[in-house]
PAGUMI-895241 format. One record per residue: residue number from 1; residue in three letters; y, x, z of N, C-alpha, C, O in turn. Coordinates in nm, 3 decimals. Example, Ala and Ser with C-alpha at 12.3 -4.5 7.8 and 13.67 -1.06 7.14 Angstrom:
<rs>
R | num | residu | n.v | n.u | n.w | ca.v | ca.u | ca.w | c.v | c.u | c.w | o.v | o.u | o.w
R | 1 | ALA | -0.569 | 1.319 | 0.780 | -0.450 | 1.230 | 0.780 | -0.330 | 1.320 | 0.780 | -0.332 | 1.424 | 0.846;
R | 2 | SER | -0.225 | 1.285 | 0.708 | -0.106 | 1.367 | 0.714 | 0.003 | 1.290 | 0.787 | 0.114 | 1.341 | 0.804;
</rs>
This chain:
<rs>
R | num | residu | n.v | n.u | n.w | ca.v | ca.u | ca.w | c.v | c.u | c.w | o.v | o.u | o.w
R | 1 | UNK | 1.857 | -12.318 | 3.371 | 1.855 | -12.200 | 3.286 | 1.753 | -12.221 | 3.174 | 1.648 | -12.286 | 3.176;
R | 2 | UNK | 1.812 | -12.148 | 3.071 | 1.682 | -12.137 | 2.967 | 1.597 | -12.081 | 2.953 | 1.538 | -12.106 | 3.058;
R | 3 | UNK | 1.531 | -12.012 | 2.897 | 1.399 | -11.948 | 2.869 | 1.337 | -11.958 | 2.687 | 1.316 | -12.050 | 2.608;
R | 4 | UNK | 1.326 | -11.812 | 2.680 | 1.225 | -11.808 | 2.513 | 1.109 | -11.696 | 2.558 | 1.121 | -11.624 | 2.656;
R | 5 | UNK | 1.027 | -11.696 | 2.492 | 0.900 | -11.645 | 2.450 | 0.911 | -11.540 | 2.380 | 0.891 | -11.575 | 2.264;
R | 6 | UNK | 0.939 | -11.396 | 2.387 | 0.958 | -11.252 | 2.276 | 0.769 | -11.225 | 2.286 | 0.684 | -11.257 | 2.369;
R | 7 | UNK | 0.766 | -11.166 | 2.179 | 0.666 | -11.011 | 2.146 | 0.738 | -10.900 | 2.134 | 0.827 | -10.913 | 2.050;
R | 8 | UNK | 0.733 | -10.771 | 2.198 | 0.734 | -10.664 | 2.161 | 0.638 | -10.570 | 2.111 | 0.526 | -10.551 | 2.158;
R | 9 | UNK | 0.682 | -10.520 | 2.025 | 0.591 | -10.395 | 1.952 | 0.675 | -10.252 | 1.951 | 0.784 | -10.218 | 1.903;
R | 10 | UNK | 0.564 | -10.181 | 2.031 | 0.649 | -10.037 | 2.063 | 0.524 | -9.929 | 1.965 | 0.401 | -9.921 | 1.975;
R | 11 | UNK | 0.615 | -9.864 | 1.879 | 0.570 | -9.785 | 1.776 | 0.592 | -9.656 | 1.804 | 0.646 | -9.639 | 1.913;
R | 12 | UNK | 0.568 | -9.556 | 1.740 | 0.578 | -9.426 | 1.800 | 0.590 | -9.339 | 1.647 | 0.489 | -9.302 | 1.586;
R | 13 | UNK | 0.695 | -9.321 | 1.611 | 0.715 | -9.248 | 1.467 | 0.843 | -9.129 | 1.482 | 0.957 | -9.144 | 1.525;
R | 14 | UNK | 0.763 | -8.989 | 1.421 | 0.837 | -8.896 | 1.413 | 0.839 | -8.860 | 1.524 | 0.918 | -8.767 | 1.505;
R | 15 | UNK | 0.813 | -8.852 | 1.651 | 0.829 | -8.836 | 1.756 | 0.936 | -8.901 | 1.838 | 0.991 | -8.840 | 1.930;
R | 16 | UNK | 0.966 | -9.023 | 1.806 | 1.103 | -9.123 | 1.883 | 0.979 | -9.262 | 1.904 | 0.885 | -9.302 | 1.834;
R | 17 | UNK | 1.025 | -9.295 | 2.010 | 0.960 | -9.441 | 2.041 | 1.060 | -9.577 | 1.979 | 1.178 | -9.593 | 2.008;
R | 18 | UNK | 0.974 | -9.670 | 1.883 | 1.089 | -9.750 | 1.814 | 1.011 | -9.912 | 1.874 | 0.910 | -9.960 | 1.821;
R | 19 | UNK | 1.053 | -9.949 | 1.943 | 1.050 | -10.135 | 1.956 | 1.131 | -10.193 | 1.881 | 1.250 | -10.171 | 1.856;
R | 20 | UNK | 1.035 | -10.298 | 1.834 | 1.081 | -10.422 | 1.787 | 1.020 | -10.560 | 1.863 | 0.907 | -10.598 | 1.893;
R | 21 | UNK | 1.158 | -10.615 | 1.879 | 1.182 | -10.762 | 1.996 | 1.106 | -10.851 | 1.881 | 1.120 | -10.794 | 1.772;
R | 22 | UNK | 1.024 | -10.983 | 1.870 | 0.993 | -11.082 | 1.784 | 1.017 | -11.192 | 1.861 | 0.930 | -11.221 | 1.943;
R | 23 | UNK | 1.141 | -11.279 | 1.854 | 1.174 | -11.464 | 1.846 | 1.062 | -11.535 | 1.826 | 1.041 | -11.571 | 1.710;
R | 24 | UNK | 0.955 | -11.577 | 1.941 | 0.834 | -11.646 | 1.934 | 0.867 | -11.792 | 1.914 | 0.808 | -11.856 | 1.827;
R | 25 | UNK | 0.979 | -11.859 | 2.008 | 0.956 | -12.002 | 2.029 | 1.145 | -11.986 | 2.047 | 1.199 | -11.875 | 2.045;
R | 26 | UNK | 1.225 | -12.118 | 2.065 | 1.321 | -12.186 | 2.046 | 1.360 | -12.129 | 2.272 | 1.279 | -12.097 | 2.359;
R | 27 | UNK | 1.527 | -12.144 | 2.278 | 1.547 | -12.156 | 2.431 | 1.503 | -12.306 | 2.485 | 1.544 | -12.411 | 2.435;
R | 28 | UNK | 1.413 | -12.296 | 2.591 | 1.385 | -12.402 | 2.664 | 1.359 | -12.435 | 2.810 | 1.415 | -12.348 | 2.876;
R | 29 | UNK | 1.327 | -12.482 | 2.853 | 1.286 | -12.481 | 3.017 | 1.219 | -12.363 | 3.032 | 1.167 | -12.303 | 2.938;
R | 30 | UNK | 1.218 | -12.307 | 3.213 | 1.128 | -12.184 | 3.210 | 1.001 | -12.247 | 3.244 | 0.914 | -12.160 | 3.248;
R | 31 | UNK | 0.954 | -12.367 | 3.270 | 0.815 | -12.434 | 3.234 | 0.754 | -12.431 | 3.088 | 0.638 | -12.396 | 3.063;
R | 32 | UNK | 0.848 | -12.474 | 2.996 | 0.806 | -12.450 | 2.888 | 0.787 | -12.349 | 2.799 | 0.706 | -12.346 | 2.706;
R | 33 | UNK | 0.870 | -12.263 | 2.834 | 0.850 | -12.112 | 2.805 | 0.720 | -12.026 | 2.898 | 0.652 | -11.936 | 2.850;
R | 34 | UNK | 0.711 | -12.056 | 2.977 | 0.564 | -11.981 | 3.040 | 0.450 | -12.032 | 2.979 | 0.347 | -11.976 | 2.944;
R | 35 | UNK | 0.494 | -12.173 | 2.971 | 0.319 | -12.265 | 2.895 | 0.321 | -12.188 | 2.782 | 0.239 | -12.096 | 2.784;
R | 36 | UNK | 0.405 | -12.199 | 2.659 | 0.425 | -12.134 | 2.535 | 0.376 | -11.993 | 2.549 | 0.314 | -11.953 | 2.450;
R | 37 | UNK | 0.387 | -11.914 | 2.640 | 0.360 | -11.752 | 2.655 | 0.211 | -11.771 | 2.680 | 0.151 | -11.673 | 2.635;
R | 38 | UNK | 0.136 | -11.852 | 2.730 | 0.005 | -11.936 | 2.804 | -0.100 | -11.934 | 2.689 | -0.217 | -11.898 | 2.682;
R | 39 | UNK | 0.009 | -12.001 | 2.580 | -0.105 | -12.052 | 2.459 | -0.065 | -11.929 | 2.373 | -0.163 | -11.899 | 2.305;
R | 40 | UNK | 0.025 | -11.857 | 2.351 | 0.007 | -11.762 | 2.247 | -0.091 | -11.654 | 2.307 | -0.156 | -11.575 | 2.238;
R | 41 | UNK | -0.092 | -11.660 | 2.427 | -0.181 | -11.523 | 2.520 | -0.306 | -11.599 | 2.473 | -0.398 | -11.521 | 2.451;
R | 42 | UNK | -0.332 | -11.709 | 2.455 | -0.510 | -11.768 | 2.422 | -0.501 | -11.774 | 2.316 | -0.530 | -11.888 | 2.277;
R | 43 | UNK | -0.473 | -11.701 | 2.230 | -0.431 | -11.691 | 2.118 | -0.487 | -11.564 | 2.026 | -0.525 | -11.548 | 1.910;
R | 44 | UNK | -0.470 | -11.484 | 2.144 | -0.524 | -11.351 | 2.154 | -0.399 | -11.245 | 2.109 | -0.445 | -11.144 | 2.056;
R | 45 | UNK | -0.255 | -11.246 | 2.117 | -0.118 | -11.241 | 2.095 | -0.119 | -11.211 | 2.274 | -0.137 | -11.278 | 2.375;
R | 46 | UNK | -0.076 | -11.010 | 2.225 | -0.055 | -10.986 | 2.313 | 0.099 | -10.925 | 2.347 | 0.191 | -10.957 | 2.271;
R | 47 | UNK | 0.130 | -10.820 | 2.486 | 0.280 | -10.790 | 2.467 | 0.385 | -10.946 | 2.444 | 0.455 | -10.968 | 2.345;
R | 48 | UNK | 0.371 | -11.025 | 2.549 | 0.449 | -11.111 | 2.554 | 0.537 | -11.099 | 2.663 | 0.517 | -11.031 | 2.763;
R | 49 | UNK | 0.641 | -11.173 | 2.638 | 0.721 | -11.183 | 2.765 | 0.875 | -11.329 | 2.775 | 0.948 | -11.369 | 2.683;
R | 50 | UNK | 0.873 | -11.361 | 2.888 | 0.944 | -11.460 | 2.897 | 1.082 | -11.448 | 2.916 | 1.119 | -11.463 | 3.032;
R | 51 | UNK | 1.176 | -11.421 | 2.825 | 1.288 | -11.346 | 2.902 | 1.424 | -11.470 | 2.914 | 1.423 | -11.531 | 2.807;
R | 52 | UNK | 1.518 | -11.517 | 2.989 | 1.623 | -11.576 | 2.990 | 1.698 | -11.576 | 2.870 | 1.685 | -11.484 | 2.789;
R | 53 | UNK | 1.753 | -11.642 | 2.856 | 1.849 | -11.722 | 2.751 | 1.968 | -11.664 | 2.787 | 2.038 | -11.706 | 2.880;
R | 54 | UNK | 2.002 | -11.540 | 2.695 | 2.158 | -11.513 | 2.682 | 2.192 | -11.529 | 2.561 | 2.111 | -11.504 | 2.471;
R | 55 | UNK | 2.315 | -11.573 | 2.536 | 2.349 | -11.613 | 2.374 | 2.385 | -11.536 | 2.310 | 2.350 | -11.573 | 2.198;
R | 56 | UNK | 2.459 | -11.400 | 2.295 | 2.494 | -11.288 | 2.246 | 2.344 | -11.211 | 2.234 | 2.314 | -11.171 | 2.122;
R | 57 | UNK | 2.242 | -11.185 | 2.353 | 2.141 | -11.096 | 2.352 | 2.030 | -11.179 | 2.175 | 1.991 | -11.136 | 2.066;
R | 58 | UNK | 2.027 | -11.295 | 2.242 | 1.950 | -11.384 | 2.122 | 1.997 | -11.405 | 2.039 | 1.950 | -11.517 | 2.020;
R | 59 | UNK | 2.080 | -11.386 | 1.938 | 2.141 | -11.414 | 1.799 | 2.140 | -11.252 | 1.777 | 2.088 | -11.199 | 1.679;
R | 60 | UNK | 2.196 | -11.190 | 1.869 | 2.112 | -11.037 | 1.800 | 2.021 | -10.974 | 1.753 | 2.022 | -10.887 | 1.665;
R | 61 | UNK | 1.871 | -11.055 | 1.860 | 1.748 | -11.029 | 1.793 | 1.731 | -11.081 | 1.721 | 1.658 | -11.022 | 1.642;
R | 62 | UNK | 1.770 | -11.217 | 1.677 | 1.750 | -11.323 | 1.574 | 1.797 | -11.242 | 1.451 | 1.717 | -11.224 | 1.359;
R | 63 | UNK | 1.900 | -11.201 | 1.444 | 1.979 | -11.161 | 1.353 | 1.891 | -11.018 | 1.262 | 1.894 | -10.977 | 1.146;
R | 64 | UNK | 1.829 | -10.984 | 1.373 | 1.781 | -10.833 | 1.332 | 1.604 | -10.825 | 1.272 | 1.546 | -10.752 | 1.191;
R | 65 | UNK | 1.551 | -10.961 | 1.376 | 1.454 | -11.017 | 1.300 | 1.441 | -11.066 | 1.139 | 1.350 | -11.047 | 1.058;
R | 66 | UNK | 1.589 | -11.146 | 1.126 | 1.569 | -11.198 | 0.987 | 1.579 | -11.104 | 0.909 | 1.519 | -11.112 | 0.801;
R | 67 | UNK | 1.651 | -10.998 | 0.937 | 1.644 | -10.901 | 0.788 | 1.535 | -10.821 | 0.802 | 1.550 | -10.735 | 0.715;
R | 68 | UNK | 1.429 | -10.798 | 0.864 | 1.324 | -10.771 | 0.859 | 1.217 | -10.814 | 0.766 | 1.126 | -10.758 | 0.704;
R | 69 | UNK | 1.285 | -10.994 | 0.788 | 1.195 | -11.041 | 0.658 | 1.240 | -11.091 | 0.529 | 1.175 | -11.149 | 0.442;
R | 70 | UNK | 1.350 | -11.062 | 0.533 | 1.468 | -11.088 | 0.435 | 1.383 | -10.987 | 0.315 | 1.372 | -10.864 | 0.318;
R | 71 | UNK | 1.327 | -11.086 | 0.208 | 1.301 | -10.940 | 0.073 | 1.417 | -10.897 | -0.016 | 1.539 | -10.908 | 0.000;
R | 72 | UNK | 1.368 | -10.860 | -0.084 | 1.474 | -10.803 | -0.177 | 1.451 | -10.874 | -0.310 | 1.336 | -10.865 | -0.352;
R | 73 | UNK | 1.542 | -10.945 | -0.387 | 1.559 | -11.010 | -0.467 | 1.515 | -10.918 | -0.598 | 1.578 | -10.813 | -0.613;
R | 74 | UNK | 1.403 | -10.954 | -0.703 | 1.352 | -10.896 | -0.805 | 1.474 | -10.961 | -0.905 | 1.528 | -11.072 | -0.916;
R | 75 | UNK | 1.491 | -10.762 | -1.005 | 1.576 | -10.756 | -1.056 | 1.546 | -10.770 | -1.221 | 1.431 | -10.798 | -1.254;
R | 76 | UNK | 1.637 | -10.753 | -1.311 | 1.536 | -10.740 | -1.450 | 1.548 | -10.621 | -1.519 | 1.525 | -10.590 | -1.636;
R | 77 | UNK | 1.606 | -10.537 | -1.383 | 1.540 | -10.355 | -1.423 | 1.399 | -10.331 | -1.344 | 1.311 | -10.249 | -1.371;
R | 78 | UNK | 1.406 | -10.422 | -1.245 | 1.271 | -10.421 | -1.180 | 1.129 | -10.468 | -1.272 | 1.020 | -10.412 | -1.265;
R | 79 | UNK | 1.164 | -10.586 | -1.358 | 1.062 | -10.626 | -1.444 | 1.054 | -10.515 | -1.586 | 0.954 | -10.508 | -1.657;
R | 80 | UNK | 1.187 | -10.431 | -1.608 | 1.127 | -10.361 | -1.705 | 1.061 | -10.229 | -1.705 | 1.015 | -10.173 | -1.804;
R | 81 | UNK | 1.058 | -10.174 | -1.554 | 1.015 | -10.045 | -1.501 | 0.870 | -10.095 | -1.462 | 0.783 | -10.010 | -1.442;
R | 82 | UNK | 0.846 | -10.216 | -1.452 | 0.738 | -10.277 | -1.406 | 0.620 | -10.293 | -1.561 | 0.497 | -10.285 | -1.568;
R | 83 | UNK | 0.710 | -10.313 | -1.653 | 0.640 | -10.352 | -1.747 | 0.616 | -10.243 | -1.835 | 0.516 | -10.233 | -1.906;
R | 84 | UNK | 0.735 | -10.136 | -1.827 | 0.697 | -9.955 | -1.866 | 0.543 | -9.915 | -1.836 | 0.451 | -9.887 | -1.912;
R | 85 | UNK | 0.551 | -9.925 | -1.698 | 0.421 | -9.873 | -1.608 | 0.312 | -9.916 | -1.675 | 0.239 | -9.835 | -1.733;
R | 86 | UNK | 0.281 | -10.071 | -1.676 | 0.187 | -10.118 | -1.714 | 0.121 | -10.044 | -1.865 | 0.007 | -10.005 | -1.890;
R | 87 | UNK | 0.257 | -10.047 | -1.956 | 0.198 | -10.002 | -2.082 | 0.160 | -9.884 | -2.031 | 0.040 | -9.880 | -2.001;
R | 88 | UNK | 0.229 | -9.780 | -2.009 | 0.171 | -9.633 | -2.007 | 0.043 | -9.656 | -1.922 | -0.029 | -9.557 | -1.935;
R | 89 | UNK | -0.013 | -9.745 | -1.841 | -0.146 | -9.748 | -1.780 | -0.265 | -9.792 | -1.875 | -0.385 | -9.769 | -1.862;
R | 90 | UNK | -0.181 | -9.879 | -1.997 | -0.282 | -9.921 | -2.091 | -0.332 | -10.056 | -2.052 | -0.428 | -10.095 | -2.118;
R | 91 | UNK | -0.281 | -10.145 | -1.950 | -0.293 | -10.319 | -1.893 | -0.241 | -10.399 | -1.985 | -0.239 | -10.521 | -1.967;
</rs>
C-alpha cells in the first residue's frame, strides 16, 4: 500500500467550520510516509497526518490545492486602474 503526508487547517468563518487538506509529499511506502510526517513535525509543522493512497481521494485534493495557488493572470485593465490610482494618489 501507499502512503502521503497531508496538513490540515481547520478555520472557523461566519460561523461554519472550513478545512483545508495540503499535499505535503508524493504516494510512497508507509515507512516513508511516517519518516516524512517525523521531519516535517521537527520542523515545527503541525496538524499532520499520514493517510493511504486512494487515487480518486488524491487528485481531488491535488486538484483543489492547485487552484488555491493558481493566481490570476494581470490584465491591461488591471494596469490601467492601477496606474489611475497612482496618479490620483500623486506617486
Amino acid at each position: 500500500m501507499k502512503y502521503y503526508v497531508t496538513k490540515i487547517e481547520l478555520q472557523l468563518a461566519d460561523s461554519k467550520l472550513i478545512s483545508t487538506e495540503t499535499i505535503l509529499t508524493k504516494p510512497s511506502d508507509k515507512a516513508a510516509a511516517v519518516e516524512g510526517k517525523r521531519r516535517y513535525s521537527a520542523l515545527g509543522i503541525d496538524n499532520l497526518c499520514v493517510v493511504k493512497y486512494k487515487k480518486k481521494h488524491y487528485n481531488k485534493v491535488l486538484r483543489a490545492q492547485n487552484k488555491r495557488r493558481k493566481e490570476k493572470a494581470l490584465t491591461v485593465a488591471d494596469i490601467a486602474e492601477m496606474t489611475e490610482e497612482a496618479r490620483e494618489e500623486g506617486i
